[in-house]
The first five atom37 places (N, CA, C, CB, O) and aatype in JSON, in Angstrom:
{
  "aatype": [20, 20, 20, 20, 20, 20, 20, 20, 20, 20, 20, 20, 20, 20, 20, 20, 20, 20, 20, 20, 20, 20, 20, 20, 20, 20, 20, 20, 20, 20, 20, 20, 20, 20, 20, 20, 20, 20, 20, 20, 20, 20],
  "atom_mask": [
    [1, 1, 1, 1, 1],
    [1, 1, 1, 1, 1],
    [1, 1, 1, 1, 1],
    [1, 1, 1, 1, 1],
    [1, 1, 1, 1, 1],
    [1, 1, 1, 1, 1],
    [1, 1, 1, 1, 1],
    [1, 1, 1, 1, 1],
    [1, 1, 1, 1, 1],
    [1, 1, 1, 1, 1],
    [1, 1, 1, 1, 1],
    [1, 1, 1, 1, 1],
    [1, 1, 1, 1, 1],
    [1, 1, 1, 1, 1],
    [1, 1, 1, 1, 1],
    [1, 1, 1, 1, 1],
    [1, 1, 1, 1, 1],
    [1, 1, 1, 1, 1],
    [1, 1, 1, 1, 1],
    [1, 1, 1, 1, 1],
    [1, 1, 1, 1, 1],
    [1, 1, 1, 1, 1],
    [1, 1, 1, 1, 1],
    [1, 1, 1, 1, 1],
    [1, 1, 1, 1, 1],
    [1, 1, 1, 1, 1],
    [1, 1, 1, 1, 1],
    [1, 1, 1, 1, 1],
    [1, 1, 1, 1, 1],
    [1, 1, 1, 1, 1],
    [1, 1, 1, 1, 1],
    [1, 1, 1, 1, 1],
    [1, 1, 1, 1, 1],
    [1, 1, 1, 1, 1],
    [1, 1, 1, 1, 1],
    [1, 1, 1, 1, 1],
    [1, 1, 1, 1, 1],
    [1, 1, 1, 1, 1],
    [1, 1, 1, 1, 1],
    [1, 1, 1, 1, 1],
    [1, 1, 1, 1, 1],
    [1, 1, 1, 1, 1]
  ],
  "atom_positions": [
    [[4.72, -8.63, 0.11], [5.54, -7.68, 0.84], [6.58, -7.04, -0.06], [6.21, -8.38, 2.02], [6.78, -5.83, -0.08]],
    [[7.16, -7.82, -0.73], [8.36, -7.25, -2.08], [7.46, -6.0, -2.83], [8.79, -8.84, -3.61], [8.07, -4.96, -3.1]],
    [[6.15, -6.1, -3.14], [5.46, -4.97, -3.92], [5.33, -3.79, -3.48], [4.32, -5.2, -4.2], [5.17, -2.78, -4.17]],
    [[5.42, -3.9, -1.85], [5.11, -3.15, -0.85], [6.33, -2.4, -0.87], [4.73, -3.84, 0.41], [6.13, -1.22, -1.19]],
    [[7.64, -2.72, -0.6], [8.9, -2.41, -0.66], [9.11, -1.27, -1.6], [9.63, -3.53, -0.97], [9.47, -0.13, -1.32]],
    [[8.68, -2.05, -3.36], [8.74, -1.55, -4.08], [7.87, -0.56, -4.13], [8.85, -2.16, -4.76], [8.49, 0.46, -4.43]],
    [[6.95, -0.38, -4.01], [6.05, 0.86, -3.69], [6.76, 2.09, -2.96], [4.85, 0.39, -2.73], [6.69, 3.23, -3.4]],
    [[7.44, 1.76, -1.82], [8.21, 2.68, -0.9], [9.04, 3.15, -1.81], [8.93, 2.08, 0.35], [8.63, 4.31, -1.94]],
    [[9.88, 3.03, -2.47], [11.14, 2.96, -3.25], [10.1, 3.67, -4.48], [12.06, 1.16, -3.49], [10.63, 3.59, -5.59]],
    [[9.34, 4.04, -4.49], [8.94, 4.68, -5.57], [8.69, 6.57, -5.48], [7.62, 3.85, -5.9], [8.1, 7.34, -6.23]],
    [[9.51, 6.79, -4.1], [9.28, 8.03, -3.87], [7.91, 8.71, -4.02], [10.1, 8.57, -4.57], [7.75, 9.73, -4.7]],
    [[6.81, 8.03, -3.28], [5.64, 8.37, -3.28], [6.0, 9.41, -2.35], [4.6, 7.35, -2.99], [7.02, 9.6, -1.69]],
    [[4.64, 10.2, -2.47], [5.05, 11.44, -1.32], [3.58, 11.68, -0.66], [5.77, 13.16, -2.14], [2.57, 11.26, -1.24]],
    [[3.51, 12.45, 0.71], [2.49, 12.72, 0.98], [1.76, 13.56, 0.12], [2.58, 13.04, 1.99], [2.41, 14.4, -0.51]],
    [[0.3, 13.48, -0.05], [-1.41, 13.61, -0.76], [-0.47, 13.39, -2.28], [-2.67, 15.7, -0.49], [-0.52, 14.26, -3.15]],
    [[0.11, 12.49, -2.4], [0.1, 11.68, -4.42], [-1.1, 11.1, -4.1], [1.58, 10.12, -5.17], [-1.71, 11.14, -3.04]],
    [[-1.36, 10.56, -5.11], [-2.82, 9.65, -5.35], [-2.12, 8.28, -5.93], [-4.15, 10.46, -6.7], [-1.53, 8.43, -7.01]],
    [[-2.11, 7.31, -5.5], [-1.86, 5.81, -6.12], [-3.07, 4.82, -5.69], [-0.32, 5.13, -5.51], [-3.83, 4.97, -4.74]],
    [[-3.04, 3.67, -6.76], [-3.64, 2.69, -6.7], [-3.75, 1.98, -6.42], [-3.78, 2.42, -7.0], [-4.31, 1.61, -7.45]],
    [[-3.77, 0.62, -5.46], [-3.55, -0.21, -5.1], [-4.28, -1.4, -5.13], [-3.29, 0.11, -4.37], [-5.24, -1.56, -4.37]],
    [[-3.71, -2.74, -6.41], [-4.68, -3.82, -5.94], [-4.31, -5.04, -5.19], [-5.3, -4.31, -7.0], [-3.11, -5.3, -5.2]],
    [[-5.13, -5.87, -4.52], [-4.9, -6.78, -4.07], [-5.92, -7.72, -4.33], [-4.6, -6.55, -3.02], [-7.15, -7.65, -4.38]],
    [[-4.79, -8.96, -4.55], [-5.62, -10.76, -5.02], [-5.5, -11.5, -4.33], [-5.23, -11.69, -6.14], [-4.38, -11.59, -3.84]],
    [[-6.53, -12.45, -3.89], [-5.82, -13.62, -2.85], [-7.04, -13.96, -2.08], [-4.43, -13.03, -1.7], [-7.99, -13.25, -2.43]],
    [[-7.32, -14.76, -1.21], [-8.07, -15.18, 0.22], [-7.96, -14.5, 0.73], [-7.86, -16.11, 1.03], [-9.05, -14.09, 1.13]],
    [[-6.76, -13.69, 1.26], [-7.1, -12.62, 2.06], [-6.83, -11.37, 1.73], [-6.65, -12.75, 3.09], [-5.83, -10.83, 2.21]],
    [[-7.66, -10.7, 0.87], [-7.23, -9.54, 0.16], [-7.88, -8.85, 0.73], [-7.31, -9.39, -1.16], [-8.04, -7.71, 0.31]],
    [[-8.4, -9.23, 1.75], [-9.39, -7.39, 2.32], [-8.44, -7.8, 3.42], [-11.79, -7.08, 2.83], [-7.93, -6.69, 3.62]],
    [[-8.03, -8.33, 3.99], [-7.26, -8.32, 5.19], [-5.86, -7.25, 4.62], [-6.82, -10.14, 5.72], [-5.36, -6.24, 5.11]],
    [[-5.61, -7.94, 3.53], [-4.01, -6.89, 3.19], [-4.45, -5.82, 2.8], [-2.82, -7.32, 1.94], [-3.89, -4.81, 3.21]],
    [[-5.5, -5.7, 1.97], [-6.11, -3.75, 1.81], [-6.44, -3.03, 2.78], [-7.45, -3.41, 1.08], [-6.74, -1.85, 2.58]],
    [[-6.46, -3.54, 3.92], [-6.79, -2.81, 5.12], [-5.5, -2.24, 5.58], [-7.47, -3.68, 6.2], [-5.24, -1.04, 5.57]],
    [[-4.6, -3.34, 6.07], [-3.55, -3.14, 6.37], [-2.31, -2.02, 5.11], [-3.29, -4.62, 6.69], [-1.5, -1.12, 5.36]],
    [[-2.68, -2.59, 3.99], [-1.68, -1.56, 3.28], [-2.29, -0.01, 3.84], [-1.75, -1.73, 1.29], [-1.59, 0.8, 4.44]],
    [[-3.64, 0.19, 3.54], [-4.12, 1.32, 3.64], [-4.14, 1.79, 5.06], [-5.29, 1.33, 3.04], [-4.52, 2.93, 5.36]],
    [[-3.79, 1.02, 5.84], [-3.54, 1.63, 7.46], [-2.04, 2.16, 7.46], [-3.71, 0.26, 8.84], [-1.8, 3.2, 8.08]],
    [[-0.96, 1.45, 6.73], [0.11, 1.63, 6.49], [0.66, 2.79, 6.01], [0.31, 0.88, 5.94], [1.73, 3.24, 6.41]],
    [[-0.29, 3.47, 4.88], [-0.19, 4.09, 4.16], [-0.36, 5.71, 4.85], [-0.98, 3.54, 3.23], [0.46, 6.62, 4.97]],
    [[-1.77, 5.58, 5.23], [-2.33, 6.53, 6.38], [-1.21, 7.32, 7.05], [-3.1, 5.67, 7.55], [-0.96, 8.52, 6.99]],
    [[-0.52, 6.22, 7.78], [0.02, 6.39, 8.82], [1.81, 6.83, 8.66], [-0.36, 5.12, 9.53], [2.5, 7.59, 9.34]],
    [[2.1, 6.1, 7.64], [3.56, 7.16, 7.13], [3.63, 7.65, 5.77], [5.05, 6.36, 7.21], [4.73, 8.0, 5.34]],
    [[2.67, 7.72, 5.09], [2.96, 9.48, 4.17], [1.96, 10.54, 4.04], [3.22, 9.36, 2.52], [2.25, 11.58, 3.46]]
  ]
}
């Protein structure tokens, strides 16, 4: 969640292009969710 934060705080803007990875057991669960996140406010 702190990466996530930091991501915000990076003055991304709507149609930038960024990358995003994720590691873990549940890493398709959080790539879904970042990318629903994402979708949905910029």
């Amino acid at each position: 969640m702190r990466k996530l934060l930091a991501l915000m705080g990076m003055a991304v803007k709507q149609n930038d292009e960024i990358t995003v990875q994720v590691e873990g057991d549940d890493e398709a669960a959080c790539a879904e969710a970042i990318e629903k996140f994402l979708k949905e406010n910029f």
